[in-house]
N, CA, C and O of each residue as an XYZ file, in Angstrom:
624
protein
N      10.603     -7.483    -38.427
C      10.528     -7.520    -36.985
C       9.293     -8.312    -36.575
O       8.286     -8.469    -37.265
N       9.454     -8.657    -35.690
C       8.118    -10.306    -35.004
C       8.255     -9.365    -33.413
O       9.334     -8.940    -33.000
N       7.050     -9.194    -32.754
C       6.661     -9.369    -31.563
C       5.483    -10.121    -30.858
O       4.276     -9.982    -31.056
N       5.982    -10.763    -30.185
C       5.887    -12.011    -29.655
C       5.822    -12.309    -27.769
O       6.480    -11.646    -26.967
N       5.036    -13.250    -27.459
C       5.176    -12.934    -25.964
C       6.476    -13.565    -25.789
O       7.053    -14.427    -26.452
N       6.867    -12.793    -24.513
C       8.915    -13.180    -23.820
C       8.557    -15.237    -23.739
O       7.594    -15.847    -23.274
N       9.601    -15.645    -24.296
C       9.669    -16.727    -23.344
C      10.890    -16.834    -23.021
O      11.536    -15.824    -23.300
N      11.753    -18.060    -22.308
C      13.029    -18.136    -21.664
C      13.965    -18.120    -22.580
O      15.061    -17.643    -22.285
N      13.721    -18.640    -23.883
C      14.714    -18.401    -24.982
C      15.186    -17.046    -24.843
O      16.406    -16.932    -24.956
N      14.397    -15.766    -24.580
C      14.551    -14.314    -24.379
C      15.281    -13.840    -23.504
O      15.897    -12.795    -23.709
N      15.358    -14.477    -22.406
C      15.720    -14.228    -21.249
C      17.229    -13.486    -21.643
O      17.325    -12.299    -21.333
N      18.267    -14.061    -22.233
C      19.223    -13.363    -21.772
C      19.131    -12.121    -22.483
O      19.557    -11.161    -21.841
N      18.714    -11.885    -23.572
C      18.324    -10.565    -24.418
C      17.507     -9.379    -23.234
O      17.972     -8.266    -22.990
N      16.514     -9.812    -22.757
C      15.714     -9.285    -22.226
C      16.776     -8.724    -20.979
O      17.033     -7.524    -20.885
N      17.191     -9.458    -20.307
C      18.346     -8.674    -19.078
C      19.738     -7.540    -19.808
O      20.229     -6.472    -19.441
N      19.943     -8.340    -20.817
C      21.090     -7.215    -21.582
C      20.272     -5.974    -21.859
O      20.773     -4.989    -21.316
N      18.755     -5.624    -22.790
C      17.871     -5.026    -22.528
C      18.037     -3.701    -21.285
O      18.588     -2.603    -21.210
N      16.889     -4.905    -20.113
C      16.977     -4.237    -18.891
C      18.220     -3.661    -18.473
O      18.080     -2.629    -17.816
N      19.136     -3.955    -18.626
C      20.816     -3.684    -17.713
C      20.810     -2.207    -18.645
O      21.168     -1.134    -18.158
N      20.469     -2.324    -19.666
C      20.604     -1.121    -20.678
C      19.434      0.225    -20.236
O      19.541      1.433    -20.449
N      18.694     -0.294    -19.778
C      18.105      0.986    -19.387
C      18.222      1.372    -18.255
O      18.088      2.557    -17.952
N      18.469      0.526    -17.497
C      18.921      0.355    -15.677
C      19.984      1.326    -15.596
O      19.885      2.377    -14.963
N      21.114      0.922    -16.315
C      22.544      1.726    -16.370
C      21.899      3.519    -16.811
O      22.228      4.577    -16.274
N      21.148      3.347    -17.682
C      21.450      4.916    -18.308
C      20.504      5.852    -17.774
O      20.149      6.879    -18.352
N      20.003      5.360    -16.352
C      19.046      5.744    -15.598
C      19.529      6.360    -14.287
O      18.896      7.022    -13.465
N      20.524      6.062    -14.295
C      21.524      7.035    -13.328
C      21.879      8.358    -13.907
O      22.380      9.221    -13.187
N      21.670      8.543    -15.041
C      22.308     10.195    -15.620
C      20.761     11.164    -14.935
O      20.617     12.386    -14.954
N      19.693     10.018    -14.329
C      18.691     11.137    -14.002
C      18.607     11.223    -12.958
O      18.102     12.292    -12.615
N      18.957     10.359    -11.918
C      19.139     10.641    -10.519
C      19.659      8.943     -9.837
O      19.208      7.821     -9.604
N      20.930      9.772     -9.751
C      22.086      8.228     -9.144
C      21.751      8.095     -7.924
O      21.816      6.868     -7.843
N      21.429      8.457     -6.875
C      20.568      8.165     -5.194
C      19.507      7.394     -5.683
O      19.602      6.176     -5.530
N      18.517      7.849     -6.237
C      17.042      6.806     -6.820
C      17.853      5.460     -7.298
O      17.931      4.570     -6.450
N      18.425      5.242     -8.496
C      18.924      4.814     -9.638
C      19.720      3.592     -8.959
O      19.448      2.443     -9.309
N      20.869      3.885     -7.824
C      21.695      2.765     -7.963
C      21.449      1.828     -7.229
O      20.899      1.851     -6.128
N      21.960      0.712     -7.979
C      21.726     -1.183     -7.499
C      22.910     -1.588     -7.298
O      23.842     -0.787     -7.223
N      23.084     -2.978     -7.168
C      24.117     -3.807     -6.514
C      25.118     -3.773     -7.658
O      25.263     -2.920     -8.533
N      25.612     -4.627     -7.492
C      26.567     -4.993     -8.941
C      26.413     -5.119     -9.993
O      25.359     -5.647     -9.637
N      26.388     -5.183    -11.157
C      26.196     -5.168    -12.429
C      26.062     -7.268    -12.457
O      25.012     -7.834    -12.761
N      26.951     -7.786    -12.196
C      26.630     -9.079    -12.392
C      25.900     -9.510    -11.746
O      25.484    -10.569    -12.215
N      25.014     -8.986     -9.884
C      24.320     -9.517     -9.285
C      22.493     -8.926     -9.941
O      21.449     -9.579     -9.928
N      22.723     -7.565    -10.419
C      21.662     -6.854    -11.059
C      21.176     -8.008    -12.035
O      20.032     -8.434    -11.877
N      21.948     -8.517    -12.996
C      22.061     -9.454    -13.847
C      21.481    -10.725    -13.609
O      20.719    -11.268    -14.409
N      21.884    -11.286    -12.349
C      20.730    -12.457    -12.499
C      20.024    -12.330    -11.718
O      19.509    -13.420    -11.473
N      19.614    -11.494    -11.056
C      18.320    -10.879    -10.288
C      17.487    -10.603    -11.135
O      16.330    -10.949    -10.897
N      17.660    -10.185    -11.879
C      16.813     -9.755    -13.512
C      16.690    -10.790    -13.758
O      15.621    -10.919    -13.162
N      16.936    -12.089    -14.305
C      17.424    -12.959    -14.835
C      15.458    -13.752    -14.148
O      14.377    -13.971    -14.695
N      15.958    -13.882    -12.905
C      15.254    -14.061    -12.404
C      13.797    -13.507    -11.963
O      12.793    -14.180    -11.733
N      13.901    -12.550    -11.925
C      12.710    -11.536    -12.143
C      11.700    -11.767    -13.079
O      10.469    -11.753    -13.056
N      12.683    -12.010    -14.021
C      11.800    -11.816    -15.859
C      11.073    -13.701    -16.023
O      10.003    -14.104    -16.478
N      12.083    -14.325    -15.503
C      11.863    -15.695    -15.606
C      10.054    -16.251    -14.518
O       9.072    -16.909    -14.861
N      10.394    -15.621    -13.341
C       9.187    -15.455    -12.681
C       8.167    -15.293    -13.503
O       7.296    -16.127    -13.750
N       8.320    -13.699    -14.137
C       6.981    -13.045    -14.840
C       6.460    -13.832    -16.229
O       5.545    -13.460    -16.963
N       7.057    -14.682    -16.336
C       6.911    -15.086    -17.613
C       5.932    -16.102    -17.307
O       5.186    -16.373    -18.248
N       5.784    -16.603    -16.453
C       4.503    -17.562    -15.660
C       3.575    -17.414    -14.948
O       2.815    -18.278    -14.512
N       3.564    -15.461    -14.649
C       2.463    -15.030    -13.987
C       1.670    -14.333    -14.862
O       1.999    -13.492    -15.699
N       0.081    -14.978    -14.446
C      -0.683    -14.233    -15.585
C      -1.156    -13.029    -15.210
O      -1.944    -12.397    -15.914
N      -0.681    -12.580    -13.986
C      -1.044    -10.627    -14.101
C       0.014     -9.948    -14.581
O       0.064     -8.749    -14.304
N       1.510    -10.770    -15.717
C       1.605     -9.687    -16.205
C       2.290    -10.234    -17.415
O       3.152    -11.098    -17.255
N       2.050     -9.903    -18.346
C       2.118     -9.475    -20.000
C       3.812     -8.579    -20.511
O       4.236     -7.428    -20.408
N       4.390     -9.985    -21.114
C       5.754     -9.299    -21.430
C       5.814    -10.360    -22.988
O       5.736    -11.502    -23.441
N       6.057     -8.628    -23.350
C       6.161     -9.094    -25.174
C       7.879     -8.466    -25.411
O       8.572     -7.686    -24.758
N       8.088     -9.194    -26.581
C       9.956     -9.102    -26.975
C       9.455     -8.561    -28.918
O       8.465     -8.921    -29.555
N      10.441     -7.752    -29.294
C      10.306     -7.386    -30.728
C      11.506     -8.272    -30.447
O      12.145     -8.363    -29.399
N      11.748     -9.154    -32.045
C      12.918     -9.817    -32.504
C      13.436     -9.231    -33.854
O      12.588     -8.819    -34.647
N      14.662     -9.164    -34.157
C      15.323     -8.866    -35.571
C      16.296    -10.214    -35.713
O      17.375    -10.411    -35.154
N      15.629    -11.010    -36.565
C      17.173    -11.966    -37.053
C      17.304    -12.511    -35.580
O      18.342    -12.321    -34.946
N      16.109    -13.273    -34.986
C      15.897    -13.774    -33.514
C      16.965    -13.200    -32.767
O      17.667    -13.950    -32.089
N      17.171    -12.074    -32.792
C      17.408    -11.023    -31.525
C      16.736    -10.445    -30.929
O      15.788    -10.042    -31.604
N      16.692    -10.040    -29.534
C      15.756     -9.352    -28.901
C      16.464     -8.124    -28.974
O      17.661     -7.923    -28.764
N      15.208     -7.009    -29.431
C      15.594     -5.813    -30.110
C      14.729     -4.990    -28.869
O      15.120     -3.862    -28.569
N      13.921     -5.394    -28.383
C      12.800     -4.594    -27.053
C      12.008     -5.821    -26.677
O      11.876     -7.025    -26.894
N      11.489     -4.627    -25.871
C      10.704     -5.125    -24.659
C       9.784     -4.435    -24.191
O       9.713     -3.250    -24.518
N       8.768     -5.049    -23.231
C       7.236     -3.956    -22.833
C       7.331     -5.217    -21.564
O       7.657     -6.377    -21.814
N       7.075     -4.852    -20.577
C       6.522     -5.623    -19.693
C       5.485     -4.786    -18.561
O       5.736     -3.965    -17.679
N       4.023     -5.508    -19.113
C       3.016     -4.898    -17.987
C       2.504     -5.478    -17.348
O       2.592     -6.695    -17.510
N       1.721     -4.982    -16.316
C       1.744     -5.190    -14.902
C      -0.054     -4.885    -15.063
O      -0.638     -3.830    -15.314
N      -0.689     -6.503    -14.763
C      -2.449     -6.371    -15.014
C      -2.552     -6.570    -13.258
O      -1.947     -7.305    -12.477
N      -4.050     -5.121    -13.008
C      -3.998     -4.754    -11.570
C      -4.893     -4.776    -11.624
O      -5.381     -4.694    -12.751
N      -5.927     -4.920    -10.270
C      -7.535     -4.422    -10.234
C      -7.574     -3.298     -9.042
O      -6.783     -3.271     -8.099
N      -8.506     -2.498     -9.236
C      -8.732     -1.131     -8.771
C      -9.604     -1.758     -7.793
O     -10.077     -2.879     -7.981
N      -9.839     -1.036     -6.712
C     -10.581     -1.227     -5.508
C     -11.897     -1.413     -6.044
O     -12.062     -1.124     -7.229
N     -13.198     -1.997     -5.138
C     -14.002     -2.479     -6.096
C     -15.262     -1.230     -5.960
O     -16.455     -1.448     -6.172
N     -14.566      0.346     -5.483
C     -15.871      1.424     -5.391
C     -15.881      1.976     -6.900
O     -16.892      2.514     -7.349
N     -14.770      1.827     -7.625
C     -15.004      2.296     -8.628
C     -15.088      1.504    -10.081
O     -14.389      0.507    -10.261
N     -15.939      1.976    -11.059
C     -16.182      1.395    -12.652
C     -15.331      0.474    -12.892
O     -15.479     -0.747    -12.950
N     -14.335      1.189    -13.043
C     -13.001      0.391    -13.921
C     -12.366     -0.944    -12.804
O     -11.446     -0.830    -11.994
N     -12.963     -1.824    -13.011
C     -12.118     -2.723    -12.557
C     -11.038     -3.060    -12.537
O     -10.433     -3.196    -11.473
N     -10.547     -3.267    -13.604
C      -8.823     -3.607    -14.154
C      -7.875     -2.299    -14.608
O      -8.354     -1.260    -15.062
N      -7.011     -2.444    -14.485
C      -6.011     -1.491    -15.131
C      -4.206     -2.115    -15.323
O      -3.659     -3.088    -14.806
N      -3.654     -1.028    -16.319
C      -2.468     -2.265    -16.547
C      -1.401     -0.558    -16.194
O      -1.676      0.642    -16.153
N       0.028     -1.523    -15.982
C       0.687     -0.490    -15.616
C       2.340     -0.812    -16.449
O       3.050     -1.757    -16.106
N       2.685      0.063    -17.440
C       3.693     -0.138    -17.525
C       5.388     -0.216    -16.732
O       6.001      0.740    -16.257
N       5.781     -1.482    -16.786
C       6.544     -1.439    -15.512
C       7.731     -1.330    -16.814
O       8.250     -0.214    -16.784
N       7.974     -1.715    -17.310
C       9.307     -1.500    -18.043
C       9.468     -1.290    -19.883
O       9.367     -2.329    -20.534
N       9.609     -0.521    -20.335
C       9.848     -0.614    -22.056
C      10.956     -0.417    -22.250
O      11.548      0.392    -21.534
N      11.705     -1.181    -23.425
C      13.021     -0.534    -23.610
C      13.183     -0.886    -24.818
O      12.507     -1.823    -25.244
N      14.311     -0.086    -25.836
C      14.737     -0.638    -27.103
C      16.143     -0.546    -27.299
O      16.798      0.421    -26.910
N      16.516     -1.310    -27.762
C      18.451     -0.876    -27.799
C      18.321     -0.017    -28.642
O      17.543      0.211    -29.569
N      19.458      0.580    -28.064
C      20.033      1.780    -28.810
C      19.740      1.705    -30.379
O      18.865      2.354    -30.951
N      20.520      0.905    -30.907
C      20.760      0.666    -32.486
C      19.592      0.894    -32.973
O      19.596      1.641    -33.951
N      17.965      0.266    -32.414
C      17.153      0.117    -32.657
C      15.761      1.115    -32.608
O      14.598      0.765    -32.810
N      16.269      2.446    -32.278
C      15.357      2.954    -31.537
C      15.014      4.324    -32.660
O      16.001      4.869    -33.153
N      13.772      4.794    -32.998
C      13.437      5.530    -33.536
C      12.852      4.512    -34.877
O      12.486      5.134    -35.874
N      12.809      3.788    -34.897
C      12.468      2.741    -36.288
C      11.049      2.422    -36.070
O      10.471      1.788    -36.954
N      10.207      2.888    -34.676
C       9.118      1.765    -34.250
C       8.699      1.082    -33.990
O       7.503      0.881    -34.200
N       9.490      0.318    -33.364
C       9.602     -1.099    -32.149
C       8.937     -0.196    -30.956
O       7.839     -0.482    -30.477
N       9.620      0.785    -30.580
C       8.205      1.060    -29.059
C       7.141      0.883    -29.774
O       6.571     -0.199    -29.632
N       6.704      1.644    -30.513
C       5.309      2.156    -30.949
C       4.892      0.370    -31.209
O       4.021     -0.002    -30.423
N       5.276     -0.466    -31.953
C       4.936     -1.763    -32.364
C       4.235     -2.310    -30.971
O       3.059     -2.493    -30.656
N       5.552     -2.497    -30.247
C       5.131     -2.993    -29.289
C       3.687     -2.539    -28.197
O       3.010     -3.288    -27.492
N       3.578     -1.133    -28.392
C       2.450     -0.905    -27.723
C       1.460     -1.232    -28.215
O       0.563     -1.671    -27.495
N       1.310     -1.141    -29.434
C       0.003     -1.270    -29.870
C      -0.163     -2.878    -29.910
O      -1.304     -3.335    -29.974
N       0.862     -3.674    -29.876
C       0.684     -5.143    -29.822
C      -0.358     -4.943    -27.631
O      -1.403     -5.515    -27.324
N       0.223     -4.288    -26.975
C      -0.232     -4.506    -25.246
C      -1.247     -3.896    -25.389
O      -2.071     -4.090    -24.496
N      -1.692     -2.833    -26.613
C      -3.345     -2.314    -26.333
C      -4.211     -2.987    -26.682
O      -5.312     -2.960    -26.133
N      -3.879     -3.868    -27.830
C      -4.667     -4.753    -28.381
C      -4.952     -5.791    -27.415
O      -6.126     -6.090    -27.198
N      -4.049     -6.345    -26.839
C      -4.264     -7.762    -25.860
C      -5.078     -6.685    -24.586
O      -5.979     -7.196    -23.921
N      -4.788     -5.599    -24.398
C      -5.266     -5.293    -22.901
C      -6.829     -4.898    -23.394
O      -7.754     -4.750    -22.595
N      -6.945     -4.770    -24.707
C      -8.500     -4.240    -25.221
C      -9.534     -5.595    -25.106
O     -10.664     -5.762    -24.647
N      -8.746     -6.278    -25.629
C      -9.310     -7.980    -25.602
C     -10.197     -8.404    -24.549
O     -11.316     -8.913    -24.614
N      -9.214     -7.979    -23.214
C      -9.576     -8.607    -21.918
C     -10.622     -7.611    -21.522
O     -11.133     -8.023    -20.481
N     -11.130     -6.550    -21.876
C     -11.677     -5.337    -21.475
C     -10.681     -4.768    -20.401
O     -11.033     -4.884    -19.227
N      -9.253     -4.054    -20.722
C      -8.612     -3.447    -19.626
C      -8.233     -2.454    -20.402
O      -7.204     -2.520    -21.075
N      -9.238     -1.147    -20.391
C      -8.915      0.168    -21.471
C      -8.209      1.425    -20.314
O      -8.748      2.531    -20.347
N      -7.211      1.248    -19.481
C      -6.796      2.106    -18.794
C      -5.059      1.680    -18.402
O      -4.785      0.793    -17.594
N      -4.294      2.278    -18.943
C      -2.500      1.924    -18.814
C      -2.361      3.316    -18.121
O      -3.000      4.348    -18.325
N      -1.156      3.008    -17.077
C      -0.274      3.611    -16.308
C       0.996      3.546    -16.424
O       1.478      2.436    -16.651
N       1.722      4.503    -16.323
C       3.005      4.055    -16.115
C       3.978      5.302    -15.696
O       3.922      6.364    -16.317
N       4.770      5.124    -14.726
C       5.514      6.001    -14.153
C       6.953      6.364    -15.119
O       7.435      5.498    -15.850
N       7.304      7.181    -15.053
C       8.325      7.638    -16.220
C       9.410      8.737    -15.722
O       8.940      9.863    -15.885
N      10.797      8.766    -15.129
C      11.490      9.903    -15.035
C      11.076     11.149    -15.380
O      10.496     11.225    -16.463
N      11.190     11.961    -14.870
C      10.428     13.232    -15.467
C      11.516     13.711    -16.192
O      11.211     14.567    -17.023
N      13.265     13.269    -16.091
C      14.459     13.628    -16.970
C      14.822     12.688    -18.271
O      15.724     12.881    -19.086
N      13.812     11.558    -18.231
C      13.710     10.784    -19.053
C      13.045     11.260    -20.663
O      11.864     11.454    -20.952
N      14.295     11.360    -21.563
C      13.429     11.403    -22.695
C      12.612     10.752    -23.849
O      12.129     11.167    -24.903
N      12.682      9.155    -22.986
C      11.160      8.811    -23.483
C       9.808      9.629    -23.499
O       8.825      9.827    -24.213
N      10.354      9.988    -22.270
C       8.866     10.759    -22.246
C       7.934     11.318    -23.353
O       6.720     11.140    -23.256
N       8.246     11.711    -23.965
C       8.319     12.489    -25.447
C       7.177     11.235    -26.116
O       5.951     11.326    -26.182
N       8.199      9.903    -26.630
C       7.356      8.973    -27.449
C       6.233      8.590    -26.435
O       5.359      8.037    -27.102
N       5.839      8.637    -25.037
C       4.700      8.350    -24.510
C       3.800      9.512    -24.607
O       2.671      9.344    -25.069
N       4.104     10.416    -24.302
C       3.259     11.499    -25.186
C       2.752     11.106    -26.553
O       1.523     11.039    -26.572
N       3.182     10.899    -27.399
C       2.869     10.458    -28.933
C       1.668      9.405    -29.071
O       0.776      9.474    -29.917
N       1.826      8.292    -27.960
C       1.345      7.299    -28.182
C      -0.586      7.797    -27.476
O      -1.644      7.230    -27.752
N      -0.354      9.010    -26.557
C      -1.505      9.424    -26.085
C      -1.453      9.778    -24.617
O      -2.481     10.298    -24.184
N      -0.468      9.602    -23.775
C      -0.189      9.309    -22.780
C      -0.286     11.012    -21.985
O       0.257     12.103    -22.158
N      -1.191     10.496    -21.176
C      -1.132     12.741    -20.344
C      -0.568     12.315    -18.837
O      -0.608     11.252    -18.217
N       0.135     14.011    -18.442
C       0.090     13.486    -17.238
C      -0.945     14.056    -15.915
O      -1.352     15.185    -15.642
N      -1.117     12.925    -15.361
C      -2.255     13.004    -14.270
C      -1.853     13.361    -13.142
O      -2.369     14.268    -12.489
N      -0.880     12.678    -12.792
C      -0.435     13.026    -11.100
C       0.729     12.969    -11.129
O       1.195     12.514    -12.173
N       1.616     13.347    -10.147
C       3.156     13.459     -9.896
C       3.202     12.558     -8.654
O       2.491     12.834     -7.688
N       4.117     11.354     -8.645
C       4.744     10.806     -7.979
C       5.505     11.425     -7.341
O       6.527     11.809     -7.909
N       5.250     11.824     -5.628
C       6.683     12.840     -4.872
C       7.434     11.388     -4.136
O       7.147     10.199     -4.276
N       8.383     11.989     -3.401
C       8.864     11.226     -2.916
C       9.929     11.979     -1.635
O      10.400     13.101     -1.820
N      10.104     11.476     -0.824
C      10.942     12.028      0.458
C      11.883     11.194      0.649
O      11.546     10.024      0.830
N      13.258     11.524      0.665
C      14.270     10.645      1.734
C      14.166     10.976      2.628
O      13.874     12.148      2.867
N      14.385      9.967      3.633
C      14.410     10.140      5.078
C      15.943      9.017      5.551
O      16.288      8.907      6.728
């Protein structure tokens, strides 16, 4: 396995990816969860990922098997208001691994590939919001991950 930063060669891996965690993210709450069409989701993503791949506040690495894209990490580099220490901070906006692939250590790879680059820059503080029905949750625990605050939320 090779992880590597995304480039456009990735792109369509990376949306089959995303569509894959997008979809199975409705078994935790389908009101939050649902989007447009599956083919318009598709190159909206498409596009999304293609954007980020040229912005330098944010950091998207691909694990490959047999130049397949097997996962993904894409984070999100932020700066904190300027009253407090920590200047920078990074936020995980998306991880995913296909199915086939998952429990082998491609998340774990991949993180420690985004701590290393975020240690580099001096950015020792990651975020990231997570389903609370989501059982990733579990491997972000592992990796060190506590939780601090609860995201509420209201429909109106």
């Amino acid at each position: 396995m090779k992880i590597r930063d995304a480039a456009e060669r990735h792109l369509l891996g990376m949306v089959d990816l995303w569509w894959d965690m997008q979809s199975s993210h409705y078994d935790y709450n389908e009101r939050f969860y649902q989007t447009k069409s599956e083919k318009e989701c598709r190159k909206l993503a498409r596009e999304y990922f293609k954007k980020l791949l040229h912005d330098k506040n944010h950091l998207v690495l691909v694990a490959e098997e047999l130049r397949r894209t097997v996962g993904l990490i894409h984070v999100e580099l932020l700066a904190m208001p300027p009253v407090y220490t920590i200047e920078r901070y990074a936020i995980i906006r998306e991880a995913v691994i296909t199915k086939s692939s998952r429990r082998l250590g491609i998340f774990k790879a991949l993180f420690n590939h985004v701590e290393e680059r975020l240690k580099s820059n001096n950015i020792n503080l990651i975020n990231l919001f997570v389903d609370i029905n989501n059982p990733a949750t579990k491997a972000y625990e592992q990796l060190g991950f506590t939780t601090r605050q609860k995201l509420m939320t209201k429909w109106i």
